[in-house]
C-alpha positions as CSV (number, residue, x, y, z in Angstrom):
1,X,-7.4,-11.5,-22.8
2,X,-7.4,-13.5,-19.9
3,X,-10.7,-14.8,-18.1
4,X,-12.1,-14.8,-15.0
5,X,-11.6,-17.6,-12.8
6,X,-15.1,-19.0,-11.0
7,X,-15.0,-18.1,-7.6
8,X,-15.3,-20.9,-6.8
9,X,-11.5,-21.1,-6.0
10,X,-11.7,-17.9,-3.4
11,X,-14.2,-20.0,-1.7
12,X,-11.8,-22.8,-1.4
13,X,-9.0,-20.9,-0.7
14,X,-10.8,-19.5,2.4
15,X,-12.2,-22.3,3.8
16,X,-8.8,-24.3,4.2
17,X,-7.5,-20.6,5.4
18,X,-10.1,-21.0,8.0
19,X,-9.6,-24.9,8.5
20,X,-5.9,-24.1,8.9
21,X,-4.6,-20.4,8.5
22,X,-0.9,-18.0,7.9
23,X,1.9,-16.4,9.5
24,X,2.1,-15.2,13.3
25,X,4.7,-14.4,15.3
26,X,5.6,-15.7,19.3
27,X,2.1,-15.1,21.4
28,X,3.7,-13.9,24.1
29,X,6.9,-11.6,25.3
30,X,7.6,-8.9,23.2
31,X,8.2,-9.5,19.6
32,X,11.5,-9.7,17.5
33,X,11.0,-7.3,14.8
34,X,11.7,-8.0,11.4
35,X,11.3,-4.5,8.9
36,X,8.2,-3.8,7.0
37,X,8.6,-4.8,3.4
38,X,10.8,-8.6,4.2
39,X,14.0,-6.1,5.1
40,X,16.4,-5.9,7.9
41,X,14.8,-3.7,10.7
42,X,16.5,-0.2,10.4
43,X,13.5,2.1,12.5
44,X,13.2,1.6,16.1
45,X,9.6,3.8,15.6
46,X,7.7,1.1,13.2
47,X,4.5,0.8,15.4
48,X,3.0,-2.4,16.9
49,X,0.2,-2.7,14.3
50,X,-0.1,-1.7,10.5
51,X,-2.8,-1.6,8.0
52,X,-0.1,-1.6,4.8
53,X,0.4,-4.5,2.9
54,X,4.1,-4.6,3.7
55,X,3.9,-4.7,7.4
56,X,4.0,-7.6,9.4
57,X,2.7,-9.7,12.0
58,X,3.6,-8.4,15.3
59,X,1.6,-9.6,18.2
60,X,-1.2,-11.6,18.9
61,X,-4.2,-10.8,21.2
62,X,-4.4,-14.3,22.0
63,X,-2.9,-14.8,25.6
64,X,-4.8,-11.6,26.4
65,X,-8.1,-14.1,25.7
66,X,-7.1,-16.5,28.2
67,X,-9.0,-19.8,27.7
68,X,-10.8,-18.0,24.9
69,X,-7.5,-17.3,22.9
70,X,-7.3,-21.1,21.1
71,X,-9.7,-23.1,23.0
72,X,-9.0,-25.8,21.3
73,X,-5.4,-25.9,21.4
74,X,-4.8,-25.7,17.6
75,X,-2.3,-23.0,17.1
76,X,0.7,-24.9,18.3
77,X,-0.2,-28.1,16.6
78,X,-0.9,-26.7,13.6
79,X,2.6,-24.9,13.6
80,X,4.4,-27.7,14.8
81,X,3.4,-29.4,10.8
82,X,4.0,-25.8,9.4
83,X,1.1,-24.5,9.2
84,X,0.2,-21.0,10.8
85,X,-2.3,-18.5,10.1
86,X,-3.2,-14.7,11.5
87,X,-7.0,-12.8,11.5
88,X,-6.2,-8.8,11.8
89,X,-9.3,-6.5,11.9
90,X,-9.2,-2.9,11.4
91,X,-11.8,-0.6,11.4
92,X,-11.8,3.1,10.8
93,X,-14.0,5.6,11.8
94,X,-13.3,8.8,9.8
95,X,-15.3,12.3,8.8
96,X,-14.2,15.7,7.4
97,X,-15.9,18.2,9.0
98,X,-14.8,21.0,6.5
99,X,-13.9,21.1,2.9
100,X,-14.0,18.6,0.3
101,X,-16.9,18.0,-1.9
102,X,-19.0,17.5,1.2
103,X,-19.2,17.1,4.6
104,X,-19.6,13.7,5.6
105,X,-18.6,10.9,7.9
106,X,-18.6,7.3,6.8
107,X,-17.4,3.7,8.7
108,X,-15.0,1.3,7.0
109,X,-13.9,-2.1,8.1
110,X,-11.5,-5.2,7.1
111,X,-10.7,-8.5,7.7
112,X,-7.4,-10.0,6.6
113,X,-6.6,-13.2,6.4
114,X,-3.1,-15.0,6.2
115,X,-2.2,-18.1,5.7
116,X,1.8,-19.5,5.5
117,X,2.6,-23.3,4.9
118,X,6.2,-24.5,5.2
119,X,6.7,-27.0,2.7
120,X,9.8,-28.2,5.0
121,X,8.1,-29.3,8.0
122,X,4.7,-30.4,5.9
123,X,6.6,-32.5,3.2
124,X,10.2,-32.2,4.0
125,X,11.1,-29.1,0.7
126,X,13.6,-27.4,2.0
127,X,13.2,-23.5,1.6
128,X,10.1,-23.7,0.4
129,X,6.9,-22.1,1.4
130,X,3.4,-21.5,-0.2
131,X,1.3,-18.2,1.1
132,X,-1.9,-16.9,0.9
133,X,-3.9,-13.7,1.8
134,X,-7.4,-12.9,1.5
135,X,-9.4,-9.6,2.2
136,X,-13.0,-9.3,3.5
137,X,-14.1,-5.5,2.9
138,X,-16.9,-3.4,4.0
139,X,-17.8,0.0,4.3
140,X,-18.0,3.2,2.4
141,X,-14.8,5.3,1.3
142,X,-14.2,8.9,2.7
143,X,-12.0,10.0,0.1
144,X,-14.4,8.5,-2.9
145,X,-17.9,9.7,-1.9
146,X,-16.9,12.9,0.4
147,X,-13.2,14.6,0.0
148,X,-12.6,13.9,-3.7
149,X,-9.2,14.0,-3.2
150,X,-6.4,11.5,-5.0
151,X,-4.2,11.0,-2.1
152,X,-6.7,8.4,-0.4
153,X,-7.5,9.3,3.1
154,X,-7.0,5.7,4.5
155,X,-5.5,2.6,3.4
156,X,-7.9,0.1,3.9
157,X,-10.7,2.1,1.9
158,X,-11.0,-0.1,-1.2
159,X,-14.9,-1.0,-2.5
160,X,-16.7,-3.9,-0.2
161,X,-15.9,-7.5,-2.0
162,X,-14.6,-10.5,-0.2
163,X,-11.6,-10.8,-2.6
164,X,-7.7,-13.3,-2.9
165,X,-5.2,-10.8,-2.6
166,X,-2.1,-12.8,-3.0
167,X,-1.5,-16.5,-3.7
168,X,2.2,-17.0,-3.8
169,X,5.0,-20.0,-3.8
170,X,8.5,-19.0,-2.6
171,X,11.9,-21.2,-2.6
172,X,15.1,-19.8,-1.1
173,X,18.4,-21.3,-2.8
174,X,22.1,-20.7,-1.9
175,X,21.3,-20.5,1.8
176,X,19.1,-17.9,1.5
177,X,21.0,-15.6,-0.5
178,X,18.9,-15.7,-3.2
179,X,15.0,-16.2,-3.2
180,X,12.3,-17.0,-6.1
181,X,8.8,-16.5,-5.6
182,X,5.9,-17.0,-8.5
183,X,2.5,-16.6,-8.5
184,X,0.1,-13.6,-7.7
185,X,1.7,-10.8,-6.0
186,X,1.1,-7.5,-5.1
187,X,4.6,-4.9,-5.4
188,X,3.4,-2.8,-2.6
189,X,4.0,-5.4,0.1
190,X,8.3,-5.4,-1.2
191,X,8.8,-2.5,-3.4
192,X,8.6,1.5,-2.6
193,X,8.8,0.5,1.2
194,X,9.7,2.8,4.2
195,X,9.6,1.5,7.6
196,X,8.9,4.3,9.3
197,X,6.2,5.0,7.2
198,X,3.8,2.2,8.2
199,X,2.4,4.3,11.3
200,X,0.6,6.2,9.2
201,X,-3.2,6.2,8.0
202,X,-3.6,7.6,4.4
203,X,-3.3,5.4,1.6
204,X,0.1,7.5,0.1
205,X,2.1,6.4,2.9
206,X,2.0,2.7,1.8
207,X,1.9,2.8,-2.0
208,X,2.4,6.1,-3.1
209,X,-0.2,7.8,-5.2
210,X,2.4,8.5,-8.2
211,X,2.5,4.7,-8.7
212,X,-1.1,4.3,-8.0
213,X,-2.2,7.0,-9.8
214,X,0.0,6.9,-12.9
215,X,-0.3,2.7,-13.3
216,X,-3.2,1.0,-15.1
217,X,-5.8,-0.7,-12.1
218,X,-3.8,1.5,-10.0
219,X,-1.0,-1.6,-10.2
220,X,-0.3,-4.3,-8.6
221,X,-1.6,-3.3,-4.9
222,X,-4.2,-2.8,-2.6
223,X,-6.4,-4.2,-3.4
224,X,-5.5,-5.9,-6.8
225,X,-2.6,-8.2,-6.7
226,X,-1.1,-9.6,-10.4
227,X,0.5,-12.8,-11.5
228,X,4.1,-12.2,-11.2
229,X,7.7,-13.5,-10.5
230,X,10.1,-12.0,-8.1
231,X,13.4,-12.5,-7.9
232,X,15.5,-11.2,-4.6
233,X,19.0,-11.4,-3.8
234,X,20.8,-10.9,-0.3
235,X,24.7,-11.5,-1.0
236,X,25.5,-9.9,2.7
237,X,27.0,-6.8,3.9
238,X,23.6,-4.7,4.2
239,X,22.8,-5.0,0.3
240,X,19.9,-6.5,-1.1
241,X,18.5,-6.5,-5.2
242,X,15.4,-7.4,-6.1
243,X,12.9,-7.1,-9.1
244,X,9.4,-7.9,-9.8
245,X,8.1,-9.0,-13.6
246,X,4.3,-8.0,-13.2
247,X,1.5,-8.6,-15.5
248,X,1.1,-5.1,-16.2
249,X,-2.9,-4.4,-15.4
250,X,-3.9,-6.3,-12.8
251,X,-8.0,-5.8,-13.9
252,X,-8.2,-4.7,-17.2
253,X,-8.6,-1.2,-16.7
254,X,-6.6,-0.3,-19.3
255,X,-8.4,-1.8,-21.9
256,X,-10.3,0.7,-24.5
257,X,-14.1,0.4,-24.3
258,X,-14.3,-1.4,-20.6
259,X,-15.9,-0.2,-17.3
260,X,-12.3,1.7,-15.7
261,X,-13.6,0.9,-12.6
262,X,-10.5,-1.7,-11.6
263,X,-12.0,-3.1,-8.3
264,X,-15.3,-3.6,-10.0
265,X,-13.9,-5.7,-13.2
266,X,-11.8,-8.1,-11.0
267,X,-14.3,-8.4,-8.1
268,X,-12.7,-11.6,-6.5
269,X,-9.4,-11.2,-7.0
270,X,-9.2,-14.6,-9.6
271,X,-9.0,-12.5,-13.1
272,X,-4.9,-14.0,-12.9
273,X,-4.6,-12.2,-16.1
274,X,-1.6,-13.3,-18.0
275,X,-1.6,-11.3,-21.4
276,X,-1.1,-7.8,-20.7
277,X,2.2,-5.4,-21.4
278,X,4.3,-6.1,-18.5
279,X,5.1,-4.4,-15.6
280,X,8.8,-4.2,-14.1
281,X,9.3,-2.9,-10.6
282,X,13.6,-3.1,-9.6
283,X,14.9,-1.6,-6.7
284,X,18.8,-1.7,-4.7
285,X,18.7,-1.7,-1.1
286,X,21.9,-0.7,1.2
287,X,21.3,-1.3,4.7
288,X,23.7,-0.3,7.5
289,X,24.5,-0.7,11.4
290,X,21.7,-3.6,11.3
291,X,24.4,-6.4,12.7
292,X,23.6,-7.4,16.3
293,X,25.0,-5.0,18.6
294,X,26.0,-2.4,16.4
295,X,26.9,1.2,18.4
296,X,25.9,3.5,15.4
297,X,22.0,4.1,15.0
298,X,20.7,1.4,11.7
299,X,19.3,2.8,8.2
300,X,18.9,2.3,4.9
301,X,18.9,3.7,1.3
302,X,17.1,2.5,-1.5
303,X,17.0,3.1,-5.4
304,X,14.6,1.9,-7.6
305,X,12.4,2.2,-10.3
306,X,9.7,0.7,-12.5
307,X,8.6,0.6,-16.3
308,X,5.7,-0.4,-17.8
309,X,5.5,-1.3,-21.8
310,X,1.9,-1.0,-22.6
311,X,0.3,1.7,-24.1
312,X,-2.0,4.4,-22.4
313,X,-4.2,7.8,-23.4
314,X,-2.4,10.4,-23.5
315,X,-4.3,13.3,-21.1
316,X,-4.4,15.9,-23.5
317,X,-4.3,15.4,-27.2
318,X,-7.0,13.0,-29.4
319,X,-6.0,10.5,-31.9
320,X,-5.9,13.2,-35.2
321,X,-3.7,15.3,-32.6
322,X,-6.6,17.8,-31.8
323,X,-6.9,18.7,-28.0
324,X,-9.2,16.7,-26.0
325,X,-11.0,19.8,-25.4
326,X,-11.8,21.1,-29.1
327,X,-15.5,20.1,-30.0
328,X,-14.1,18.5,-33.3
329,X,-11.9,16.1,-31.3
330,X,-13.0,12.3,-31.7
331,X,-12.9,12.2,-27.6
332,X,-10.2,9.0,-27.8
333,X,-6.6,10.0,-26.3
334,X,-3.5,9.5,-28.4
335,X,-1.9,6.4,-27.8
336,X,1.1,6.8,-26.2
337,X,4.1,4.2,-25.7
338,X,5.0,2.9,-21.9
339,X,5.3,4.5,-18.6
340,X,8.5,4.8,-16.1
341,X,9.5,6.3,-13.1
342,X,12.6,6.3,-10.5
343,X,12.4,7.1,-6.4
344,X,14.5,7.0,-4.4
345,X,13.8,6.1,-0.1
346,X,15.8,7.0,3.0
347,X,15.1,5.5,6.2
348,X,16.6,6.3,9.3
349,X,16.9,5.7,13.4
350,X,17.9,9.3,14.6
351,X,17.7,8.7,18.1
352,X,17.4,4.9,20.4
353,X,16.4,5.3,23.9
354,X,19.0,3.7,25.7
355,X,19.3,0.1,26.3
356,X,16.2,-0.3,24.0
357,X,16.1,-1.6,20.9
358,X,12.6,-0.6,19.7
359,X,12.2,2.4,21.1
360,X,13.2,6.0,19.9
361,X,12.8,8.1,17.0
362,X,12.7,7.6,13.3
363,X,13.0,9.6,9.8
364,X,11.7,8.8,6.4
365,X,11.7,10.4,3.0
366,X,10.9,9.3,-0.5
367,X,11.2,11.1,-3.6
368,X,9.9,9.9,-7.3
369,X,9.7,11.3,-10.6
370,X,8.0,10.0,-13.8
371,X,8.9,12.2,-17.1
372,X,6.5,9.9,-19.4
373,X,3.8,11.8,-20.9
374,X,1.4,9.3,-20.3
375,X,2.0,10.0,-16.1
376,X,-1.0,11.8,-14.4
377,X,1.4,12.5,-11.8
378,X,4.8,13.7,-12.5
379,X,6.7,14.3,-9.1
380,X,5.9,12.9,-5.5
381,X,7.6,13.3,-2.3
382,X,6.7,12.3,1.4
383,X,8.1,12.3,4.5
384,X,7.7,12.2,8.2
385,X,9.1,11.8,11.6
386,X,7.6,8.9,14.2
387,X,8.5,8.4,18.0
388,X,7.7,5.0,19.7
389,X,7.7,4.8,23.5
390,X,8.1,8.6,23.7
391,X,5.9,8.6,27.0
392,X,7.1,6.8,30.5
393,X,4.8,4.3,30.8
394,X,3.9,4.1,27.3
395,X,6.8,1.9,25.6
396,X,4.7,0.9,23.0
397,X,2.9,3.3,21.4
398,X,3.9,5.5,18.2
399,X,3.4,8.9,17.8
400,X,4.1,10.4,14.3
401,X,4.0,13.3,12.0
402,X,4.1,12.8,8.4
403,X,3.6,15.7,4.5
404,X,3.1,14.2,1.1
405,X,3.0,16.4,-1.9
406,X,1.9,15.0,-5.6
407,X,2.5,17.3,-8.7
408,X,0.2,16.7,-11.7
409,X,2.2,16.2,-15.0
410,X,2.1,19.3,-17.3
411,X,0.3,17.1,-19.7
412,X,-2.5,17.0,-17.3
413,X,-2.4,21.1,-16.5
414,X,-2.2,21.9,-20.0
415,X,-5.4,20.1,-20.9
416,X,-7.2,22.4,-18.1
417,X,-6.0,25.3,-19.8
418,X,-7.3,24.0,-22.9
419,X,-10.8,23.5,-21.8
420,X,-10.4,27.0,-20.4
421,X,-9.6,28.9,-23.9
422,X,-12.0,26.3,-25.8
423,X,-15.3,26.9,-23.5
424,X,-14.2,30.9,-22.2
425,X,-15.5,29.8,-18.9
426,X,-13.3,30.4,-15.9
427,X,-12.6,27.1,-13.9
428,X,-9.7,26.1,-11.8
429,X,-6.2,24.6,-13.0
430,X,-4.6,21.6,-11.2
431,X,-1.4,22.0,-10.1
432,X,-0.9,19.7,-7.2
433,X,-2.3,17.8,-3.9
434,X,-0.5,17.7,-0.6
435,X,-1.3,15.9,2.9
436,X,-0.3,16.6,6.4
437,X,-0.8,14.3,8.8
438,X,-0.6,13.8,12.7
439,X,-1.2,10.1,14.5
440,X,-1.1,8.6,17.7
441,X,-1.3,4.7,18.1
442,X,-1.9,3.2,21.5
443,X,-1.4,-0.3,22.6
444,X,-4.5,-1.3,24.7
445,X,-2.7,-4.6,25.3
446,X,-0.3,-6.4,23.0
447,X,-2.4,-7.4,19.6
448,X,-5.0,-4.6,20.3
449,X,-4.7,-0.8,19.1
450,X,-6.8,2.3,19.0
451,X,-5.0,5.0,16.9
452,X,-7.0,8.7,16.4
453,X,-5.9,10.7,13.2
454,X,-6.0,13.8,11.3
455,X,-5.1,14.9,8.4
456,X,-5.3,18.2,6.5
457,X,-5.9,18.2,2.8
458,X,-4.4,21.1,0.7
459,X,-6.2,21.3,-3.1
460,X,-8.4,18.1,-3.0
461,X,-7.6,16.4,-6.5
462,X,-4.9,18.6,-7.1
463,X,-7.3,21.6,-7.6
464,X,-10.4,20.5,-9.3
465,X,-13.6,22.2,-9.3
466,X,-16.4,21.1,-6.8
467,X,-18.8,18.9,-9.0
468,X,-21.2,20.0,-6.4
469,X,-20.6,24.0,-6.9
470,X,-22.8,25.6,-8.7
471,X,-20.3,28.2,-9.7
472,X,-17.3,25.7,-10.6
473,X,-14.7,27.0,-8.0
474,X,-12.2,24.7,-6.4
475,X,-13.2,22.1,-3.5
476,X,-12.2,23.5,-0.3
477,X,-9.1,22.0,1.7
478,X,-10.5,19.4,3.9
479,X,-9.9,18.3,7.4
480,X,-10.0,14.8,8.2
481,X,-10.7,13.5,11.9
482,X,-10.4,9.9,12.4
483,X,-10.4,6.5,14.6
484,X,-8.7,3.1,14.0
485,X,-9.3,0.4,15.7
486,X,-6.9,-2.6,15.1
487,X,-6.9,-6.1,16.4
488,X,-4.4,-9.3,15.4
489,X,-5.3,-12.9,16.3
């Protein structure tokens, strides 16, 4: 087992961030788009500001600011040796005025902080560049304390800590056909990625909960990142390979006998554990009409998968092969050997405004399925539509629709059933958890976005029975009203 580092190094790390900090695009005119997730753009519809971990930089509200944006003059010297940095704060303000476990309404914030040195520039290492990201969270979690639902209400909720999130070195080789990067990592911010999908607010939408759910600390994303190497290759012609070797529990969660709270056993982000069953994350990309002035309207099709070799608990039987539920069990899950999954992503430009070449409508879909027994979730799907600039006036703002559905494993209905014929008592049966949700994000001015949200949540937890019910019947569906509030410096 791997120990803690002091932190002592996050407090480093965040002082030079702040001395000299990461990666921003132009200040001013409108931005050249690169795609969520490192990839070719291939959706007209990704909005201006995202709070996923594979989004990027768009704008700045720095010329905006006027003499207040950089009174000192910093930025451009700073990027002129290769060093450049970006602050983005989002704040949500979300309630659920029906349903869930209870009615509440709760405020949540986050500061993120990037940093991107350029070796080339700085020392003269070609293709090489060092990058570091660090959260600052506050606030209480809807979804946690309120809805008690698994696909998380909003992707920034996450317990308050001031925590590293990534810490990576990258070289690209072979003119940039192939690129290396080592250090700690996070798979959501390259792997399971749709484009159009960074509009929207619940958690799902980023990393989806079959991976979070199903992987031990919830794997290697938001808000725990994992030592890892990637490797990525880019031979031309709209393909792209890539796989991740992850440590495979990113806090220890896994681990019989220790507190499963993940965020609370690595509460800095500095465990760098080492010695746990890996993780492997591969995926095969196949973009298409992304060449400059291509007629035909850009997309791409992804395959991928991931496989875990640890072991975990199995959900329904004990260690003798009793069921979990049978008062002579000894209350410790079978072991059971690895975890694995495949999806599979299409994203796609349907319609581009013409003469524009960020505005119009997109499409997205993903699909996954993980048949190992040790998977709380066994089948997820999401998908969605998002329009940006669909009112005159208004060419940069994103409207967007969006369903996810999660189906608990068999393993994990099975076990309810036993609990049911074990006790006699009547109590609900989890089946599965679904999310619809509508968004509109509005550019205040470039760098600055308000975005209201609702969502509707369809068997909370997949079905479970209100802790809070005295008579054990399922929580409600809940409705979710909320406000973001973004801003990138």
């Amino acid at each position: 087992m791997s120990r803690p580092v002091s932190g002592a190094l996050s407090a480093v790390l965040v002082a030079t961030a702040l001395a000299c900090p990461p990666a921003a695009a132009e200040p001013t005119g409108r931005p050249v788009f690169e795609g969520a997730g490192g990839d070719p753009r291939v959706s007209v519809a990704q909005p201006e500001s995202t709070s996923q971990a594979s989004g990027g930089y768009v704008r700045s509200i720095e010329p905006s600011l006027g003499s207040f944006g950089d009174p000192l003059g910093l930025r451009p010297l700073l990027k002129r040796q290769g060093i450049e940095y970006s602050l983005t704060y989002i704040t949500d303000l979300l309630g659920n005025p029906f349903g869930g476990i209870r009615q509440g309404a709760i405020v949540e914030d986050r500061l993120n902080l990037r940093l991107n040195l350029d070796l080339q520039r700085l020392a003269g290492w070609d293709g090489a560049t060092v990058h570091a990201n660090a959260y600052f969270i506050h606030g209480t979690g809807l979804s946690r304390y309120y809805v008690g639902n698994l696909l998380t209400t909003s992707v920034i909720e996450a317990l308050p800590s001031s925590r590293l999130y990534v810490l990576w070195f990258d070289q690209q080789l072979f003119d940039g056909t192939l690129g290396l990067r080592i250090g700690q990592q996070a798979a959501d911010t390259e792997f399971f990625v749709s484009q159009t999908a960074t509009l929207f607010v619940n958690a799902t939408f980023g990393w989806p909960a079959i991976t979070g759910l199903d992987l031990p600390s919830g794997g290697p994303a938001y808000p725990l990142a994992a030592p890892a190497i990637r490797a990525k290759y880019v031979p031309g012609n709209g393909f792209s390979l890539q796989a991740g070797l992850y440590d495979g529990d990113p806090a220890g969660a896994n681990r019989p006998g220790d507190d499963p709270e993940a965020q609370r056993l690595d509460r800095t982000g500095t465990n760098f554990r080492t010695r746990d069953p890996a993780l492997v994350v591969a995926e095969a990309t196949y973009a298409f009409n992304t060449e400059q002035g291509a007629k035909a309207l850009p997309g791409d099709i992804t395959l991928g998968g991931w496989q875990h070799f640890g072991r975990f608990e199995s959900l329904r039987l004990d260690n003798t092969g009793l069921s979990l539920a049978d008062p002579n069990s000894t209350g410790i899950g079978r072991r059971l050997r690895g975890n694995a999954g495949i999806y599979a992503i299409y994203d796609q430009t349907l319609y581009r405004e013409s003469g524009k070449d960020d505005e119009g409508l997109g499409f997205f879909v993903r699909a996954a399925w993980s048949p190992t027994r040790s998977s709380l979730v066994s089948a997820y799907l999401d998908t969605g539509l998002a329009y940006k600039g669909l009112f005159d006036g208004r060419d940069d703002d994103t409207v967007g629709i969006s369903l996810a559905h999660a189906r608990l494993s068999d393993d994990a209905r099975r076990a309810d059933i036993d609990t049911i014929v074990v006790t006699g008592m009547p109590m609900p049966r989890r089946r599965a958890e679904t999310v619809i949700e509508a968004t509109y994000q509005a550019v205040v001015v470039p760098g600055f976005t308000v975005q209201p949200d609702v969502q509707l949540i369809l068997h909370p937890g997949g079905g479970i029975a209100n802790p809070r019910d005295p008579e054990g019947r399922r929580v409600r569906n809940a409705g979710v009203l909320g406000l973001r509030a973004t801003v990138q410096y």
